[in-house]
C-alpha positions as CSV (number, residue, x, y, z in Angstrom):
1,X,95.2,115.5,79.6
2,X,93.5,113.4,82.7
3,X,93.3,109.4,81.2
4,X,90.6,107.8,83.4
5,X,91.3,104.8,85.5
6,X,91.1,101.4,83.8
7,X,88.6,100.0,86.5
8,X,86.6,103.4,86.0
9,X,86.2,103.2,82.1
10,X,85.0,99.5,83.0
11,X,82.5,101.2,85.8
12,X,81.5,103.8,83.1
13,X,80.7,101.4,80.4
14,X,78.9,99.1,82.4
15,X,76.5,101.8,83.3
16,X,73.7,101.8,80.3
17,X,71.2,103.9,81.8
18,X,67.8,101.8,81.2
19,X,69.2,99.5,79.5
20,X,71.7,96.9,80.1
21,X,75.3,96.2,79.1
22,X,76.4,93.1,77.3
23,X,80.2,91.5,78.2
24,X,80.8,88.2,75.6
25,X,83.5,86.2,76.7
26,X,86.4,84.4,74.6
27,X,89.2,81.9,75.6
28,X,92.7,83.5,74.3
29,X,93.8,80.8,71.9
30,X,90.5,79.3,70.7
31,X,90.3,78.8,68.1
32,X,94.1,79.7,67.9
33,X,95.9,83.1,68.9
34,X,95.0,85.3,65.9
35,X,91.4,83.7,65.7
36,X,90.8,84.5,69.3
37,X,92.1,88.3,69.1
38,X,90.3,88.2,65.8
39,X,86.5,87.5,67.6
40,X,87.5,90.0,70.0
41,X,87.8,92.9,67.5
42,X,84.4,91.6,66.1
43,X,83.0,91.9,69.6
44,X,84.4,95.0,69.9
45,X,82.6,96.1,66.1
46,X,79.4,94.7,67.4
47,X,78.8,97.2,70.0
48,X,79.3,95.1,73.2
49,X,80.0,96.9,76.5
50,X,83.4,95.1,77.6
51,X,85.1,91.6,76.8
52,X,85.7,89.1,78.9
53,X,89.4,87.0,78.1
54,X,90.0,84.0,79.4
55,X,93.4,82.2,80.2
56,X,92.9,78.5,79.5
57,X,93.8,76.7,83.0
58,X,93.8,72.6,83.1
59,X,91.6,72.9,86.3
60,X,89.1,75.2,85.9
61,X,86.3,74.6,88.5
62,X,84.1,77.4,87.8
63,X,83.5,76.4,84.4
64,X,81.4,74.4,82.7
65,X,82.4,71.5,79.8
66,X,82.2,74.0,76.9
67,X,84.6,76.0,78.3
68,X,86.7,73.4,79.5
69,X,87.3,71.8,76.5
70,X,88.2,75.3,74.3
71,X,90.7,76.1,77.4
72,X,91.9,72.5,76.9
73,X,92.2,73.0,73.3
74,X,93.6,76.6,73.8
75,X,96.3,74.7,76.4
76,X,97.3,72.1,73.9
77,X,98.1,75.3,71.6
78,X,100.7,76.1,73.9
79,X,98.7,79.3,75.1
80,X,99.6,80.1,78.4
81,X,99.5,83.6,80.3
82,X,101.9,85.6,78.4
83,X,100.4,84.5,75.0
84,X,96.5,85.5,76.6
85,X,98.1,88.8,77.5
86,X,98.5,89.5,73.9
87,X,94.9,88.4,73.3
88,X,94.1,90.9,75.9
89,X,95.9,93.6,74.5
90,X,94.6,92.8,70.3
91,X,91.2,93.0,72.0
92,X,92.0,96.3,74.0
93,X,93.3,98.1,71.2
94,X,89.9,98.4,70.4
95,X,88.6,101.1,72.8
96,X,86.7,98.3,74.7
97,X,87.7,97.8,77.9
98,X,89.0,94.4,79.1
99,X,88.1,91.8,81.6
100,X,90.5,88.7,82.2
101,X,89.4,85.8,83.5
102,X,92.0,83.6,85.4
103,X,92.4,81.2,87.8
104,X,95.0,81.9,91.0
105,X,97.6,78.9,90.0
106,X,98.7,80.5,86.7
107,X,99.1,84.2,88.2
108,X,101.2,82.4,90.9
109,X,103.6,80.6,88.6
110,X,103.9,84.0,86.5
111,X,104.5,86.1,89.4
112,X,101.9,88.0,90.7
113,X,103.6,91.5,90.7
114,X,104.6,90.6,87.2
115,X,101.1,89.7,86.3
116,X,99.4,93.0,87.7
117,X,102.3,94.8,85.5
118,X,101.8,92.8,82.5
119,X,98.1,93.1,82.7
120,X,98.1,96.2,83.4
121,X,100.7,97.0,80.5
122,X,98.3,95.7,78.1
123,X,95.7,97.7,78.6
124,X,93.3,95.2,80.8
125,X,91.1,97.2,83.1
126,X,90.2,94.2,85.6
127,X,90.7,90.7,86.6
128,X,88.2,88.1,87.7
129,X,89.6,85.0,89.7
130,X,86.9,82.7,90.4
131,X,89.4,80.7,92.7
132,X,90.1,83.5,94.6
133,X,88.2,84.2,98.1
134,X,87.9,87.5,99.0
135,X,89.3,86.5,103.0
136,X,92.2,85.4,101.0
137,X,93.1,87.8,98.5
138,X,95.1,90.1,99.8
139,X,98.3,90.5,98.9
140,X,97.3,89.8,95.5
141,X,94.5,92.0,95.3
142,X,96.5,95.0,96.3
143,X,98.9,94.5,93.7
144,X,96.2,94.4,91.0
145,X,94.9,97.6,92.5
146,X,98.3,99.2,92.7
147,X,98.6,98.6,88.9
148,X,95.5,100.5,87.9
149,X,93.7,97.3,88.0
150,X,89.8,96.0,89.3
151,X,89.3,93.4,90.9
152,X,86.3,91.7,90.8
153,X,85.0,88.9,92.9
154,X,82.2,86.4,92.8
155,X,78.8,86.6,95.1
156,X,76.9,83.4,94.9
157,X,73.0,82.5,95.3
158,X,73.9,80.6,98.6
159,X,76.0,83.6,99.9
160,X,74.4,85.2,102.9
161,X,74.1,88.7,103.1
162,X,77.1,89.3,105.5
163,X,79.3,87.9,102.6
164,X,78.1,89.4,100.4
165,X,79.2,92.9,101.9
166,X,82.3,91.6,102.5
167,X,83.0,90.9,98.8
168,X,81.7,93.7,97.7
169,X,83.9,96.2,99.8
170,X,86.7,94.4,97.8
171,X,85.5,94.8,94.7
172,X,86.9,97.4,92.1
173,X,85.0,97.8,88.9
174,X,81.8,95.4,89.2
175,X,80.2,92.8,91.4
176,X,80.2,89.4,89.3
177,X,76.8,87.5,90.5
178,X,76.8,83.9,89.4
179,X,73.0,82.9,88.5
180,X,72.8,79.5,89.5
181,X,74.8,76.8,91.4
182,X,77.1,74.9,89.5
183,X,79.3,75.6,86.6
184,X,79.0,77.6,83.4
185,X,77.2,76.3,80.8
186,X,74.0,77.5,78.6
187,X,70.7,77.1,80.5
188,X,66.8,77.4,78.6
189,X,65.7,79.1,81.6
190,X,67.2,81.7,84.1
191,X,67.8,80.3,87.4
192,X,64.8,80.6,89.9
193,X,65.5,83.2,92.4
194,X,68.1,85.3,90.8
195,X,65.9,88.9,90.9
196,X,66.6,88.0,94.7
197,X,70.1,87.9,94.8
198,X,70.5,90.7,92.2
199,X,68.5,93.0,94.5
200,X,70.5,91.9,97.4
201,X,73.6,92.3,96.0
202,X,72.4,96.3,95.0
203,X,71.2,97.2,98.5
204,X,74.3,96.2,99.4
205,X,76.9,98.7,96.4
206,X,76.7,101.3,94.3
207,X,79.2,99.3,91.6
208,X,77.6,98.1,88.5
209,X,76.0,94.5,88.7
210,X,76.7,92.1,86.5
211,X,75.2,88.9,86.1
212,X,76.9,85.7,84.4
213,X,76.4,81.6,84.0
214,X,73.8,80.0,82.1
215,X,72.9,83.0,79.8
216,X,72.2,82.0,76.2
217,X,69.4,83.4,75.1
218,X,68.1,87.3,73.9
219,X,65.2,86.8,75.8
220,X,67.5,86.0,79.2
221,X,69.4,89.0,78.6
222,X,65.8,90.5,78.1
223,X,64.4,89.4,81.4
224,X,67.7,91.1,83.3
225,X,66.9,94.7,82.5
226,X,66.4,96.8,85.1
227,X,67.7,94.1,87.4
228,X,71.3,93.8,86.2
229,X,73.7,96.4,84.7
230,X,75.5,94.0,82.5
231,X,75.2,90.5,81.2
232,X,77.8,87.9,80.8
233,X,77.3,85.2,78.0
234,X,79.9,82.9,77.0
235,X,79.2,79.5,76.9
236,X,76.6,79.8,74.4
237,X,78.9,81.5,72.0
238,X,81.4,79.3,72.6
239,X,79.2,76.3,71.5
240,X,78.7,78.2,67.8
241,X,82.5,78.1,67.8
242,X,82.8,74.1,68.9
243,X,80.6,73.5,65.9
244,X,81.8,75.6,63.2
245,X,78.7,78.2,63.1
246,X,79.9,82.0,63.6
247,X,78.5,83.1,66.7
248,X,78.4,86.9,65.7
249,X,74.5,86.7,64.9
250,X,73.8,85.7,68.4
251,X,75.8,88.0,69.8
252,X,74.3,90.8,68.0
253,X,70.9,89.9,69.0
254,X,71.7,89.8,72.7
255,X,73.0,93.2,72.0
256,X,69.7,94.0,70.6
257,X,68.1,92.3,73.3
258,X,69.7,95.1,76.0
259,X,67.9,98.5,74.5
């Protein structure tokens, strides 16, 4: 029997024909260990394309403060990589493949062949690190990819078009375009000049294109069809969690929101 590549099932189930894919992201340990792998499997249920798992990290740059203050929460639980890996692999379980989200200081401190072996063990198929240039990545990348693993890099509204064939030749599973300058955080309006960089970023690969930061709404996720292959949200559901709401009926609208 032939099992497909990690970052291929990822590449596959980003594809949704006319449509667009969904990717909700959690932080591993929020609201505690079980809680988080537990949201995950209701992701899963709900019919999203892929997860996004973050590892809680006291400097996270990229993100904005909703974020920041479930990873510090998650931290103060004493989550740290090993204990996200389990997230991971709770949330993999399901069928759906997995995205992590990490910064380059904790891979360091766990060992970077370690990590690509452990993540791969678990059943991730790719790893974001936002920290991570792509004129810097290497050895670390090729690890990741030795392990079965995509790699996935950021292209930014500011980065010129030279760049952004540079990252993309490094990328293995999707091209992660940030929608606005800044950090994460939910936005009322998609940032001004985004059908621009999504089209430059798809001149420039045939990987799936996803789009993440600032989106909150149905209507956003709406507004990326037939610009975007997948969607990112995550602060927005986050910000049910903060406050005690259950953020599944968002969720399942922004999945409604992408037929």
């Amino acid at each position: 029997m032939t099992v497909a590549h990690p970052a291929g099932r990822l590449q596959a189930a980003l594809r949704a024909g006319d449509g667009i894919a969904l990717v909700p992201y959690l932080m591993a340990g929020y609201p505690d260990l079980e809680g988080s792998a537990r949201l995950g499997r209701r992701y899963a249920g709900a019919g999203v394309a892929a997860i996004e798992v973050g590892v809680p990290f006291s400097d996270p740059l990229a993100d904005g403060p909703v974020i920041q203050r479930v990873g510090q929460m998650a931290l103060e639980r004493g989550i740290d990589v090993r204990r996200a890996l389990r997230v991971a692999s709770a949330v993999a379980d399901t069928g759906v493949p997995v995205v992590l989200m990490t910064y380059v200081n904790p891979i360091l401190a766990y060992g970077p062949r370690r990590f690509a072996a452990d993540a791969a063990g678990a059943g991730v198929s790719a790893v974001i690190m936002p920290d991570l240039p792509v004129e810097e990545s290497e050895p670390m990348a090729s690890w990741l990819r030795e392990a079965g693993l995509g790699t996935v890099f950021l292209v930014a509204p500011t980065s010129p078009d030279e760049r952004v064939a540079r990252i993309v030749q490094r990328c293995v599973g999707f091209v992660y375009c940030v929608t606005l300058r800044g950090v994460t955080g939910a936005r009322a309006e998609l940032a001004p000049g985004l059908a621009e960089l999504l089209a430059r970023v798809r001149r420039a690969t045939d990987l799936p294109v996803a789009a993440g930061f600032g989106i909150s709404r149905p209507e956003h996720v709406r507004q990326l069809r037939g610009r975007a292959d997948a969607a990112v949200v995550a602060s927005a559901l986050l910000d049910r969690l903060l406050h005690g709401e259950d953020p599944i009926e968002l969720l399942e609208a922004m999945v409604a929101a992408c037929r």
